[in-house]
C-alpha positions in Angstrom: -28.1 -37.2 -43.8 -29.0 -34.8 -41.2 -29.7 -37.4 -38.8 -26.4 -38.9 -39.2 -24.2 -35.5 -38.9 -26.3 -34.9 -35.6 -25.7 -38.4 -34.2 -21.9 -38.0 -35.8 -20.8 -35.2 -33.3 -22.6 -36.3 -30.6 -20.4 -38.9 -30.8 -17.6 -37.0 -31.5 -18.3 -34.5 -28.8 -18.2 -37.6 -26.2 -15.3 -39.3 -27.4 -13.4 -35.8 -27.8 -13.3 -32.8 -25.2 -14.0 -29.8 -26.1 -14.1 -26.6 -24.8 -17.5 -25.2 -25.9 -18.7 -27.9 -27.5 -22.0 -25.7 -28.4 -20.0 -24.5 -31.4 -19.7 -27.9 -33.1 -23.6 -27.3 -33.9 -21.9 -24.8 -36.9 -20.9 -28.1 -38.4 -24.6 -28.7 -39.9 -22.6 -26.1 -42.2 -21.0 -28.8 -44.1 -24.6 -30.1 -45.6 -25.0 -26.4 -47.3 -22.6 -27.7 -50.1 -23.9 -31.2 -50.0 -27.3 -29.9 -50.9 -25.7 -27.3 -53.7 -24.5 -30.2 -55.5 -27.2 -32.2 -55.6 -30.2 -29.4 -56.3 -27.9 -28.2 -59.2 -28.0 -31.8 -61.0 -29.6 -31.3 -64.6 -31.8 -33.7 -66.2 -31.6 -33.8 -69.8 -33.7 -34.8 -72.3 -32.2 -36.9 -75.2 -33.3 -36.0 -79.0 -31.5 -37.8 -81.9 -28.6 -34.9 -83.9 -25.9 -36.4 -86.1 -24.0 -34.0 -85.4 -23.5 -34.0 -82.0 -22.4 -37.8 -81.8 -18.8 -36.4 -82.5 -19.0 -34.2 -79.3 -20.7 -36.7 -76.7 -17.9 -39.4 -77.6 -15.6 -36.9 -76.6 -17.6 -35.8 -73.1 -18.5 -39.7 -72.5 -14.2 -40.5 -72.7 -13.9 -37.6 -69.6 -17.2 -37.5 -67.4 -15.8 -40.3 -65.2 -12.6 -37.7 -64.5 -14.6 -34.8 -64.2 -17.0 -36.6 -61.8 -14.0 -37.5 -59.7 -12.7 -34.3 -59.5 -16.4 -32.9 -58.6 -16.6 -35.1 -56.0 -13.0 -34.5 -54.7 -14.2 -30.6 -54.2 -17.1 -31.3 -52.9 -15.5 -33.5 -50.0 -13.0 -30.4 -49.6 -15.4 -28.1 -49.1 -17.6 -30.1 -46.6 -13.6 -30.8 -44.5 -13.2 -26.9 -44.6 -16.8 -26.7 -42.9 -16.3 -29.3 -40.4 -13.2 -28.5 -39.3 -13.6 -24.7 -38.9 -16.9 -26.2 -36.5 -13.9 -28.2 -34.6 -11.8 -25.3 -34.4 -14.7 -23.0 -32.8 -15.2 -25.8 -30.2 -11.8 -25.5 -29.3 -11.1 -29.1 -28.7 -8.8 -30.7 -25.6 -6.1 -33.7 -26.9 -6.6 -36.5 -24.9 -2.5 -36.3 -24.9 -2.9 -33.4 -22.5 -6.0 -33.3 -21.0 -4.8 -34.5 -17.8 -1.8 -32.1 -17.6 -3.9 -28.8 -18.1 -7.4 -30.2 -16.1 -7.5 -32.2 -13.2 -10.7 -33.0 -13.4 -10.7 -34.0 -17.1 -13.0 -31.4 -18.5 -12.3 -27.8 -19.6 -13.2 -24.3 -20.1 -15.6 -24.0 -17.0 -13.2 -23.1 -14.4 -12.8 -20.1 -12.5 -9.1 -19.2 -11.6 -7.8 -16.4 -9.1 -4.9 -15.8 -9.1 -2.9 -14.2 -6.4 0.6 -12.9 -6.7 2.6 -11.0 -3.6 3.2 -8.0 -3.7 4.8 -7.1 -0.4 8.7 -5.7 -0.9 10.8 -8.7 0.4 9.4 -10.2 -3.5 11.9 -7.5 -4.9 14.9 -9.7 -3.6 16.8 -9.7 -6.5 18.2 -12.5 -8.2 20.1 -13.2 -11.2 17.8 -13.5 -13.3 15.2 -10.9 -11.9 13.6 -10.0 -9.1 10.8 -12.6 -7.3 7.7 -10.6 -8.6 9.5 -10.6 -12.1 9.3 -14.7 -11.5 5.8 -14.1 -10.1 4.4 -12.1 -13.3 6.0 -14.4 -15.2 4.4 -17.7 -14.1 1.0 -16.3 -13.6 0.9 -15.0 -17.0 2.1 -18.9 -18.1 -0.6 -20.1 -16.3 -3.5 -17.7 -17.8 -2.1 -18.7 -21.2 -2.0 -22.6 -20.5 -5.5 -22.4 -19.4 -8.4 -23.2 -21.2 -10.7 -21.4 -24.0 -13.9 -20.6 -21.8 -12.2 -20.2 -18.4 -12.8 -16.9 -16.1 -9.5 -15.1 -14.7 -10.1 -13.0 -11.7 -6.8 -11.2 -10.5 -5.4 -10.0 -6.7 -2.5 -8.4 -5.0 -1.5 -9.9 -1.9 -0.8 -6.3 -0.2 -1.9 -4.4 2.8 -4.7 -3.1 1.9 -4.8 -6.1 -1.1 -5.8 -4.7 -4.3 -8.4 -6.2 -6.2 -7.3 -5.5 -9.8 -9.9 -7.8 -11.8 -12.7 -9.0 -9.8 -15.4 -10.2 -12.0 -13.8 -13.0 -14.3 -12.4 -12.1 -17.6 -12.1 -14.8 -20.5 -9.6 -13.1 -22.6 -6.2 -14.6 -21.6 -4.0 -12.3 -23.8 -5.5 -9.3 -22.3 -4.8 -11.0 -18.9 -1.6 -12.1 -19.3 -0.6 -8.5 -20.8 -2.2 -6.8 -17.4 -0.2 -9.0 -15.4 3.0 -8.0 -17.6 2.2 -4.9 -16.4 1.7 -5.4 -12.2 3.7 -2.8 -9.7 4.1 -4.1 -6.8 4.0 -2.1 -3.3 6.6 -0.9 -0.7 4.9 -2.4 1.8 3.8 -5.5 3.4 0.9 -7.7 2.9 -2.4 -8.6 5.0 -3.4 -12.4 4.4 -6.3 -12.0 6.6 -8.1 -9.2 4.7 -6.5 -10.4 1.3 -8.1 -14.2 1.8 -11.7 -12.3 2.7 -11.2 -10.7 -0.7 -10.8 -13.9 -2.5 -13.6 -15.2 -0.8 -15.9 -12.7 -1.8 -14.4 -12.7 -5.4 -15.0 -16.5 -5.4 -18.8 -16.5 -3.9 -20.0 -13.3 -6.3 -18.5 -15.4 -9.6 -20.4 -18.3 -8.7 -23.5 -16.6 -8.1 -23.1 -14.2 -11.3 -21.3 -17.3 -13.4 -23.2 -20.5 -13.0 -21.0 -22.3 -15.8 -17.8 -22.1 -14.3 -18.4 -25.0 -12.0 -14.6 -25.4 -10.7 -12.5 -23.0 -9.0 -9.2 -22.5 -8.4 -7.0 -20.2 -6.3 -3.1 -20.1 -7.4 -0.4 -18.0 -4.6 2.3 -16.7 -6.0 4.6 -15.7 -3.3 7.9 -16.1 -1.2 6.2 -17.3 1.9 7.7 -14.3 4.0 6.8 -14.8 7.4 5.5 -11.5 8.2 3.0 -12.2 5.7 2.3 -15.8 6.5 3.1 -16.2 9.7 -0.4 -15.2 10.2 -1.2 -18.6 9.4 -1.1 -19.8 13.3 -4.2 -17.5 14.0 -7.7 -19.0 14.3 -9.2 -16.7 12.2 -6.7 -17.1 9.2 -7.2 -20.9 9.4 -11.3 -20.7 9.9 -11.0 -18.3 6.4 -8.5 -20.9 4.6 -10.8 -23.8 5.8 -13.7 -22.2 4.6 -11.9 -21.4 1.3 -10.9 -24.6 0.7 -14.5 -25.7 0.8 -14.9 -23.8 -2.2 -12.1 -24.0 -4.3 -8.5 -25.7 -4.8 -5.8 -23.7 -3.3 -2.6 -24.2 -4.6 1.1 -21.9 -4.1 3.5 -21.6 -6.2 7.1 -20.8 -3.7 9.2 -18.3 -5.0 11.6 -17.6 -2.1 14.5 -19.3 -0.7 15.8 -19.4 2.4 18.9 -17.4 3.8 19.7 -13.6 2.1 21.7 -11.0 2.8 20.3 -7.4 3.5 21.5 -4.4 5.2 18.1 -1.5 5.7 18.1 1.1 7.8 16.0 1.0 9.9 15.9 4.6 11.6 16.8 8.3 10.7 15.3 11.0 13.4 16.0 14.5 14.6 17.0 15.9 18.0 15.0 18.4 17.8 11.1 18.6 16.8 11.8 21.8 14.6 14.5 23.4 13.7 15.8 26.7 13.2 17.9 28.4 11.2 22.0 27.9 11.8 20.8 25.8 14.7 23.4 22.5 15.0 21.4 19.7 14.5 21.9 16.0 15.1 20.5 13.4 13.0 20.2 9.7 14.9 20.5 7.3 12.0 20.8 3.2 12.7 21.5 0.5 10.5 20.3 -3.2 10.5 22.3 -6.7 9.3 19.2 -9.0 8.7 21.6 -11.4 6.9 23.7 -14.3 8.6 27.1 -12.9 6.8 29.1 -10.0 9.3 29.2 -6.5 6.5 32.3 -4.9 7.2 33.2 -1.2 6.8 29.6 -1.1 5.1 29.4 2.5 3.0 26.4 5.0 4.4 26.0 8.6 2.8 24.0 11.5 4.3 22.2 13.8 1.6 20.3 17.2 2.2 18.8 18.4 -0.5 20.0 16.1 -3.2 23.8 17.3 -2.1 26.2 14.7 0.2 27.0 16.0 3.2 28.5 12.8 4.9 29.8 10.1 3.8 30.9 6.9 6.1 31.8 3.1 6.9 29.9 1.4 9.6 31.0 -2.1 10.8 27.5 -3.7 10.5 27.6 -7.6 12.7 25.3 -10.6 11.0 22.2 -9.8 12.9 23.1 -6.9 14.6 23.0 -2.9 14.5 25.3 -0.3 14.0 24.4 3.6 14.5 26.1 6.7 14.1 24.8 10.7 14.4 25.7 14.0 12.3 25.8 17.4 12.6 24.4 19.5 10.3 23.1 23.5 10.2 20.4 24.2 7.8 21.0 27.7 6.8 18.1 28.2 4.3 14.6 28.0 6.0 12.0 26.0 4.4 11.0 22.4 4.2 14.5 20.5 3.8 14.9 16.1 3.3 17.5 14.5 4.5 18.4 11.5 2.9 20.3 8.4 4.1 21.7 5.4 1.8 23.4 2.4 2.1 25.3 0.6 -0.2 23.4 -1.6 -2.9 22.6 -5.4 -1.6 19.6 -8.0 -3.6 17.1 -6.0 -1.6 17.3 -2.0 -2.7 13.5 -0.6 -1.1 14.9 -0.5 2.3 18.4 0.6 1.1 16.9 4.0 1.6 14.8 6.0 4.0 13.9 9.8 4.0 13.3 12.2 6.8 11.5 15.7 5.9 12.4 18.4 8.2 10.4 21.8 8.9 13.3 24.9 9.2 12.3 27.7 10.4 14.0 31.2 11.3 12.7 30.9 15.0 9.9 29.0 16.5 6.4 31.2 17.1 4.7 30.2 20.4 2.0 31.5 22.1 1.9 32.0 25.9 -1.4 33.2 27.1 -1.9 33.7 30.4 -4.9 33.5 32.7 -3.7 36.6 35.4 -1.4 39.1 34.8 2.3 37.4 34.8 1.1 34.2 34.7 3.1 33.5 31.5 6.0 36.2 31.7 8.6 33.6 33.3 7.7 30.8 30.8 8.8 33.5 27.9 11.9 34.4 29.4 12.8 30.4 29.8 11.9 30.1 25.9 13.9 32.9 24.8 16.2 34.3 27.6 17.9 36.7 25.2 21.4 35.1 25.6 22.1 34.6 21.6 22.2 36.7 19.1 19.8 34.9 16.7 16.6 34.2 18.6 15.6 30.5 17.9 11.9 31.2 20.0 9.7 34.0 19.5 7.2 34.2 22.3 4.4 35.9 22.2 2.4 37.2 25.9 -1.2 37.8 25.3 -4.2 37.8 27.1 -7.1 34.6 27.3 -8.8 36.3 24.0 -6.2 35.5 21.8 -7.5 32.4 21.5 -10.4 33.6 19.7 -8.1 36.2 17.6 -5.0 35.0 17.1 -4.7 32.9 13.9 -3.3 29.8 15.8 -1.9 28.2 12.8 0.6 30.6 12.5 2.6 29.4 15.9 3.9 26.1 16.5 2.9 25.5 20.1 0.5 27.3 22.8 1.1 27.8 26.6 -1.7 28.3 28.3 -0.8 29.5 31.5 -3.9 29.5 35.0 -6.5 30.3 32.0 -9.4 29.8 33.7 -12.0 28.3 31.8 -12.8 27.4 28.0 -15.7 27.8 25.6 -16.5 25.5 22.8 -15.2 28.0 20.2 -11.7 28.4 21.9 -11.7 23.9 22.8 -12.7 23.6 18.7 -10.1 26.1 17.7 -8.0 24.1 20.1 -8.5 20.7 18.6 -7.9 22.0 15.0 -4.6 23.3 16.0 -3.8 19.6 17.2 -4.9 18.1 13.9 -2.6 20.0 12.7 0.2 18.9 14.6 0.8 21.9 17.0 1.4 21.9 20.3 -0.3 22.7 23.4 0.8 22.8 27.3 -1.3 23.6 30.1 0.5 25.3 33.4 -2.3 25.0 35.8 -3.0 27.2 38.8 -5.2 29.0 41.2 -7.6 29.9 38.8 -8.3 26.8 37.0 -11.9 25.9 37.1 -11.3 21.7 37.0 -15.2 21.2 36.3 -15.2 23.2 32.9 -12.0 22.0 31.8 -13.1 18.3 32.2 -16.8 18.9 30.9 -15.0 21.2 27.8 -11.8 19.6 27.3 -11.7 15.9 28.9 -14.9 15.4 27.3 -15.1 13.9 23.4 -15.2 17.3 21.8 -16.3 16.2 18.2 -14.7 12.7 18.7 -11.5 14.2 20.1 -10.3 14.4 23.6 -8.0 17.4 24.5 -7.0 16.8 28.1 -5.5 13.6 28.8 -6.6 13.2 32.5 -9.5 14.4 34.7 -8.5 17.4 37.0 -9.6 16.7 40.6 -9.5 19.1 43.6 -5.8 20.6 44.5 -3.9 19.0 47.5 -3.7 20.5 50.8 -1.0 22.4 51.5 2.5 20.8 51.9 6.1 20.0 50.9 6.3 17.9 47.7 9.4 17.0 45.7 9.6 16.0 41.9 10.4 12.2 41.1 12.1 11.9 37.5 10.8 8.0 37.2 14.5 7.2 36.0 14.7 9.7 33.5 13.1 7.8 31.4 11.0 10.2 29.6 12.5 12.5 26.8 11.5 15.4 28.8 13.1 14.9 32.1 16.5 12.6 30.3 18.8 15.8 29.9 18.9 16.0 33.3 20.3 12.3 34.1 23.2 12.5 35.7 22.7 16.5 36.6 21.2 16.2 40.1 22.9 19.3 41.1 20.5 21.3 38.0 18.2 21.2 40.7 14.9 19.0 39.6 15.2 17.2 42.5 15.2 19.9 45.0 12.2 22.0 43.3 9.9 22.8 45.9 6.5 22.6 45.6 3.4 23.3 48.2 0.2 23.0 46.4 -1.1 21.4 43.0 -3.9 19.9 41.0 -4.2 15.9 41.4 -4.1 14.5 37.7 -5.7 11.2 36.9 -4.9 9.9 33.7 -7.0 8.4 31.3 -6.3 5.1 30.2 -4.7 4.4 27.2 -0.7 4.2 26.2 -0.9 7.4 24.2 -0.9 8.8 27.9 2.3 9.0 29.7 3.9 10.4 32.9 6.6 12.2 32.4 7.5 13.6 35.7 6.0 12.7 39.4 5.9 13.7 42.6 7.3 11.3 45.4 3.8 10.4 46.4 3.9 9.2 42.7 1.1 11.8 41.7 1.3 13.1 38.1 3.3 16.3 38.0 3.9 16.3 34.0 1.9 14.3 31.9 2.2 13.9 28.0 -0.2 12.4 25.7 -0.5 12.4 21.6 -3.8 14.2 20.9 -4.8 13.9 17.1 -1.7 14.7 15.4 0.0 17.0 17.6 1.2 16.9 21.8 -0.6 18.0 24.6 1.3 18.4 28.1 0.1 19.0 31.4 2.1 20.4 34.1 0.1 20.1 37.7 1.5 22.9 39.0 2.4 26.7 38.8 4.7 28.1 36.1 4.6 31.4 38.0 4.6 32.6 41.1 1.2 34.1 40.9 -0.9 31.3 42.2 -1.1 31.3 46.0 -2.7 29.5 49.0 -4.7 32.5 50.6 -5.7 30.2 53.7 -2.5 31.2 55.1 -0.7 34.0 56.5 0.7 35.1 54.2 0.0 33.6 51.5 1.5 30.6 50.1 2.9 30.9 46.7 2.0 27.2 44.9 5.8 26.7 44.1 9.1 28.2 43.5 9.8 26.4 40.5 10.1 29.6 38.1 12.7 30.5 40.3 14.8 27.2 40.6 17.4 27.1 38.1 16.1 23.8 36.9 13.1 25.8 35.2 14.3 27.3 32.2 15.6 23.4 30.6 12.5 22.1 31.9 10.2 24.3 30.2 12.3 24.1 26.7 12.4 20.5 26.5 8.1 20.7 27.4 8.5 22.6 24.3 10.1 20.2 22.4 8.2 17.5 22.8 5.1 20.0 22.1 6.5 20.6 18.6 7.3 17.2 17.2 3.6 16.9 15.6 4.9 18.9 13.1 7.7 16.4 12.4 5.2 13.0 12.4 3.4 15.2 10.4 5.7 15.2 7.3 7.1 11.7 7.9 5.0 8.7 7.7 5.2 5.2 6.6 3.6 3.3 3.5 0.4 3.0 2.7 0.0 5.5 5.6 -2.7 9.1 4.8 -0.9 11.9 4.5 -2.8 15.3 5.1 -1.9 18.8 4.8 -3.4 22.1 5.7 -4.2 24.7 3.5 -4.8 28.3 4.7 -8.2 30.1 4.4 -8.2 33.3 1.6 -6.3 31.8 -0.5 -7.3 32.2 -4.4 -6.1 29.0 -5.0 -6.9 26.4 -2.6 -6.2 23.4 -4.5 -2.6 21.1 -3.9 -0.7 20.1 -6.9 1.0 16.6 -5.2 3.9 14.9 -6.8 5.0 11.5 -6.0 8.2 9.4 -6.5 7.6 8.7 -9.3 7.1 11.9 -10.8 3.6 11.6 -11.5 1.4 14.9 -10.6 -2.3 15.2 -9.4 -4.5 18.1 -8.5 -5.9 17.7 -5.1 -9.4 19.5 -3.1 -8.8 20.8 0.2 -11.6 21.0 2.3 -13.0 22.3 5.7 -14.0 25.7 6.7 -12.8 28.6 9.0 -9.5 30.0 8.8 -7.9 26.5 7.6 -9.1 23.4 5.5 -7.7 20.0 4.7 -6.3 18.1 2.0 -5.9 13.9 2.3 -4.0 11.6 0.0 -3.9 7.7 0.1 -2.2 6.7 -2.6 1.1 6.0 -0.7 1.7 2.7 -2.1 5.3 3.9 -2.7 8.3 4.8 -0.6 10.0 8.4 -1.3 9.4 11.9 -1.4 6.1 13.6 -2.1 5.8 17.1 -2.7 2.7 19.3 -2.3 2.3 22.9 -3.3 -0.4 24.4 -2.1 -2.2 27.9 -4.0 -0.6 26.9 -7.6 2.9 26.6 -9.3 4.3 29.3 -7.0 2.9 28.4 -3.7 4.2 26.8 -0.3 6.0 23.7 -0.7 4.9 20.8 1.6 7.1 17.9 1.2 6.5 14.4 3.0 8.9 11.7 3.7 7.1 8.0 3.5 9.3 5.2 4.3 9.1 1.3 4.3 8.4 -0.5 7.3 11.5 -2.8 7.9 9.9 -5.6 9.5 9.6 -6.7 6.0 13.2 -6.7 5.4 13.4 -9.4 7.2 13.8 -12.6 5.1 12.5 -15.1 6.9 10.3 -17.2 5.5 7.7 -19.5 7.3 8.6 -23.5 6.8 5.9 -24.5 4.3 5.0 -27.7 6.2 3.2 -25.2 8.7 0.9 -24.5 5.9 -2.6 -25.8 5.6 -3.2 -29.0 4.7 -5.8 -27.0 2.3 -3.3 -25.5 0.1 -1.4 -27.4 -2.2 2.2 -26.6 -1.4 5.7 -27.5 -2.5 5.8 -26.3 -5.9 8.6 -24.3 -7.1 8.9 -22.4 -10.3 10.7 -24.8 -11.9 8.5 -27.8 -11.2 5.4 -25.1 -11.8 6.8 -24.2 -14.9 7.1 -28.1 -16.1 3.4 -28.6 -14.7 2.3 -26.3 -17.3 4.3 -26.9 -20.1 2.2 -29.2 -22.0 -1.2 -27.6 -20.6 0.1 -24.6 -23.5 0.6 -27.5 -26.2 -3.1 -28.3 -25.2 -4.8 -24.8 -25.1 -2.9 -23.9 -28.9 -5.0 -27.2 -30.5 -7.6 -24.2 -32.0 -5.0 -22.5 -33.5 -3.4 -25.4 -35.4 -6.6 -26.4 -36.7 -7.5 -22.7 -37.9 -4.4 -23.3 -39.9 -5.4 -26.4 -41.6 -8.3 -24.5 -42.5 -6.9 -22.0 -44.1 -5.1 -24.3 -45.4 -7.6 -26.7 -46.9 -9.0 -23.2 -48.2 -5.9 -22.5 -50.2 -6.4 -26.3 -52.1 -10.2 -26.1 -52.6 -8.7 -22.9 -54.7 -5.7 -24.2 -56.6 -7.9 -27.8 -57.5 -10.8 -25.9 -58.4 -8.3 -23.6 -61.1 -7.2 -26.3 -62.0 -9.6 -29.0 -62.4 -11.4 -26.0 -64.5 -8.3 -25.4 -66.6 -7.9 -29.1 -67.6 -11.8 -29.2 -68.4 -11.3 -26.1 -70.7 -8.4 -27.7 -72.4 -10.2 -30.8 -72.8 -13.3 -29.0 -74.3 -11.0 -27.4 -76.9 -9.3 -30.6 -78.3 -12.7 -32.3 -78.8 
């Protein structure tokens, strides 16, 4: 008997598929009641009674029933057994086999599945949006799978997320995590996400031996910012080698054509502004569809509160801009918010810009020799308004060391001669910050220690964006304004007569830029020498002028001495130096407005009691942030900016400065177009929609549901063994009575 149940699934295990065919070994359960029966077979002796002839007539007319009915439970009980053994093997119907595996067998697969979750899969349709359709599927596709398969689960996303990484075999708890997928306000990185799954795929089949086949399944609307990437070598050498270890297949979930209107750009005039100040906001909006969007509704919010509400003729394809004014009257951080109206794509109906008002800006002007700096306050604030909208301050080269820096928004430092680590370090941190520095060089410049102090890496930073060289001999130079192309030198297009051109200048230090497009020249001489150079420096602006701002630096070769140049006493100096300034100050704007998945930092002020950040995103959700550094200021980072919006920091508890950020979607993902999928790899397996995927795995479900059907007829058969045991007991009883 035992034999013959062994040899019995054997061959049942290779005529039938199963899942994990290791549990039909619980069928040996079925001989437990097999030997119950026979061990509990009674011999009897027989010894001659009279009296009992009466009773055995009566057992002999219903032993061949009751034997019947023994053997009838018996054979129920040994079913019940046997197919709860079937039920644990979880077997595959022939019917569908083919649908749900490939390959014919089942439950030793590992599947990744990837779904996109860049923001052109919001595109709504109307049924949903294209990562509702993408959740969706995949969680059809975990359920239709086998019992015994590993699930491993990633977010095409920039960085790509790696939610499940080591495989997981429950498919109800995977499905459900799916269900519960956010996708990102950005874009995606195929290069980085496909080295993900890679390294997903080789640590699974080092760690899981079983799961001899793999399987990568795409869920995505083929956007071409995404896979576009395709055409480069080293996205093709990763898909190749990919394909060597699993089957890639994609599921398409976009379409081709789709309207959207974003807007693609909200900016500020100015780098700061001030209190009662007018202030013009830029704003641009973008047609990415192939339909013309007549008298298309845009609205202007500050604070929550409309301030502006227009129509913009937007053409298919094209651009159409427009430009408030607005005065801020309360200081503080203030966002301004611009909308358009709704279309199937609503991320980058909105975008955010967080402005820094302040009653006046603070600046620093230290100067290296008496007057050195006094004309460059008098062109900041040359007391012609009644509200002051620049406080300068004149102080001496120790300020440096004294001052706290973070309290002023940008530093002058006029013919200082020479720096020590402590004031380049101090100097550097106020950059990190955002602030702003310019250098008006002179006589007393020392060009050796400021290239060793300040054009050198000073702790991986690089303060001075060109080596100083020797001045040039004494002559007559004139400024070139390179077109005006600059934003330093463009107010004075088509105002020759301001008197840029005709500045004269005798002597100055020969700049030579470092290399590098963070470096730019904003204003030459004719000899096409550096005269103003700009460069971004951390997160704030350092700006070089070549010259004198004063007319304290001379040439004492001659006789008399030759001053270096009149500009602080050419008209053109006083715009020249406050639009130096501007582009000085607008750190402090890149500093609260940055894009997603961008790091947004924020500094915290030393003594505080409280030097944690309480930050609040878009969502509303709050978390308790470290600051760190030491010295007068420290740091705090967050990463997390997976979502477009508003996030608000207060720094030194509940009732402390409010820092708020403005992180906005990168646009070049509102673009629909989507890359022709015969450009794919030959390696994935392309051309399925959700429809036909839907279809695929349709049957696959019938298939991985066969365990639960045959738990029912278990419990079933359970329910009969009962009721024919009650009542084959009941119609023994009876019989007993009558004989």
């Amino acid at each position: 008997m035992n034999m013959i149940s062994v040899t019995g699934m054997a061959l049942l295990s290779a005529f039938w598929p199963f899942a994990s065919g290791v549990m039909l070994w619980w069928g040996l359960a079925a001989l437990i009641p097999l030997a119950i029966h026979f061990l509990s077979r009674r011999r009897y002796d027989e010894v001659p009674w009279a009296a009992m002839k009466f009773l055995l007539t009566a057992i002999r007319k219903n032993a061949r029933r009751w034997r019947l009915e023994q053997l009838a439970l018996l054979a129920l009980r040994v079913l019940i057994l046997l197919l709860l053994a079937v039920a644990l093997a979880d077997p595959i119907w022939p019917l569908f086999g083919a649908a749900a595996s490939p390959s014919g067998s089942a439950g030793d697969a590992h599947v990744v599945v990837v779904i996109d979750a860049s923001f052109s899969m919001d595109y709504r349709h109307a049924d949903g949006t294209r990562f509702d359709a993408a959740r969706q599927l995949a969680g059809e596709l975990v359920k239709s799978r086998f019992q015994g398969d590993g699930f491993s689960l990633i977010l095409l996303a920039a960085p790509p997320v790696v939610v499940v990484g080591d495989p997981v075999f429950d498919r109800e708890d995977l499905a459900a995590e799916i269900a519960e997928l956010q996708r990102t306000d950005g874009g995606a990185d195929l290069a980085a996400t496909l080295a993900e799954i890679e390294r997903v795929v080789d640590r699974t089949a080092r760690r899981e031996p079983r799961l001899l086949r793999r399987r990568v399944c795409f869920f995505t609307d083929l956007g071409l910012t995404t896979w576009g990437a395709v055409s480069e070598a080293a996205v093709q050498g990763a898909v190749a080698r990919l394909a060597d270890k699993a089957d890639l297949q994609l599921v398409d979930l976009g379409e081709a054509g789709g309207q959207n209107v974003a807007v693609t750009r909200v900016v500020a005039a100015e780098g700061i502004v001030t209190v009662g100040t007018p202030t013009r906001i830029d704003i641009e909006v973008e047609n990415l569809g192939d339909a013309d969007r007549p008298r298309h509704g845009v609205e202007v919010l500050v604070g929550g509160q409309r301030i502006s509400q227009e129509q913009l003729d937007v053409p298919a394809g094209g651009r159409a801009t427009t430009a408030i004014v607005h005065r801020f009257q309360i200081p503080g951080e203030q966002i301004v918010e611009v909308l358009t109206a709704s279309d199937p794509l609503e991320v980058d109906n909105h975008r955010w810009l967080s402005l820094s008002v302040r009653p006046a800006l603070e600046v620093l002007c230290v100067e290296g020799k008496s007057g050195a700096a006094r004309h460059v306050a008098l062109a900041l604030e040359p007391g012609t308004s009644q509200q002051s909208q620049v406080r300068p301050s004149v102080q001496s080269e120790i300020a440096l060391l004294e001052e706290d820096l973070s309290r002023y928004d940008c530093l002058f430092l006029c013919n200082v001669r020479r720096f020590g680590r402590d004031e380049a370090g101090l100097l550097r941190q106020f950059l990190e910050q955002g602030g702003g520095v310019v250098m008006c060089l002179g006589d007393q410049v020392q060009a050796q220690n400021y290239n060793s102090i300040l054009g050198a890496a000073t702790g991986g930073l690089q303060i001075l964006p060109a080596h100083l060289g020797d001045p040039v001999p004494l002559g007559e130079y004139f400024f070139d304004p390179l077109e005006y192309r600059h934003p330093i030198v463009e107010p004075f297009r088509g105002h020759e007569r301001a008197g840029l051109l005709t500045t004269p200048i005798w002597k100055y230090v020969k700049l030579e830029p470092f290399p590098g497009d963070d470096v730019r020249t904003a204003l030459a001489f004719e000899n096409q020498d550096p005269a103003v150079l700009e460069a971004s420096v951390g997160r704030g602006h350092v700006i070089v002028l070549a010259t004198d701002a004063a007319s304290t630096s001379v040439d004492a070769t001659t006789d008399p001495p030759t001053p270096w140049s009149a500009l602080a006493a050419w008209p053109s100096f006083p715009p020249l130096v406050q639009q130096m300034l501007r582009s000085a100050v607008r750190g402090r704007v890149q500093l609260r407005n940055a894009m997603v998945g961008d790091v947004l930092r924020g500094a915290v002020p030393g003594g505080l009691a409280d030097a944690s950040v309480v930050l609040t995103d878009p969502a509303g959700r709050s978390q308790r942030l470290s600051a760190e550094g030491t010295g007068s200021v420290s740091e705090w980072t967050f990463t997390d900016t997976a979502r477009s919006g508003v996030y608000t920091g207060v720094v030194g508890g509940t009732e402390g400065t409010v820092q708020r950020y403005a992180v906005n979607v990168d646009t070049r993902e509102s673009r629909l177009e989507r890359l022709d999928p015969e450009l794919l790899p030959r390696a994935i397996q392309r051309g399925a929609s959700d429809t036909a995927f839907r279809r695929t795995h349709a049957t696959a479900s019938h298939a991985s549901q066969s365990f639960r059907y045959l738990l029912a007829g278990v419990l079933l058969l359970l329910l009969s063994e009962t009721l024919l045991a009650w009542l084959f007991g009941r119609s023994a009883a009876h019989a007993a009575v009558v004989s």
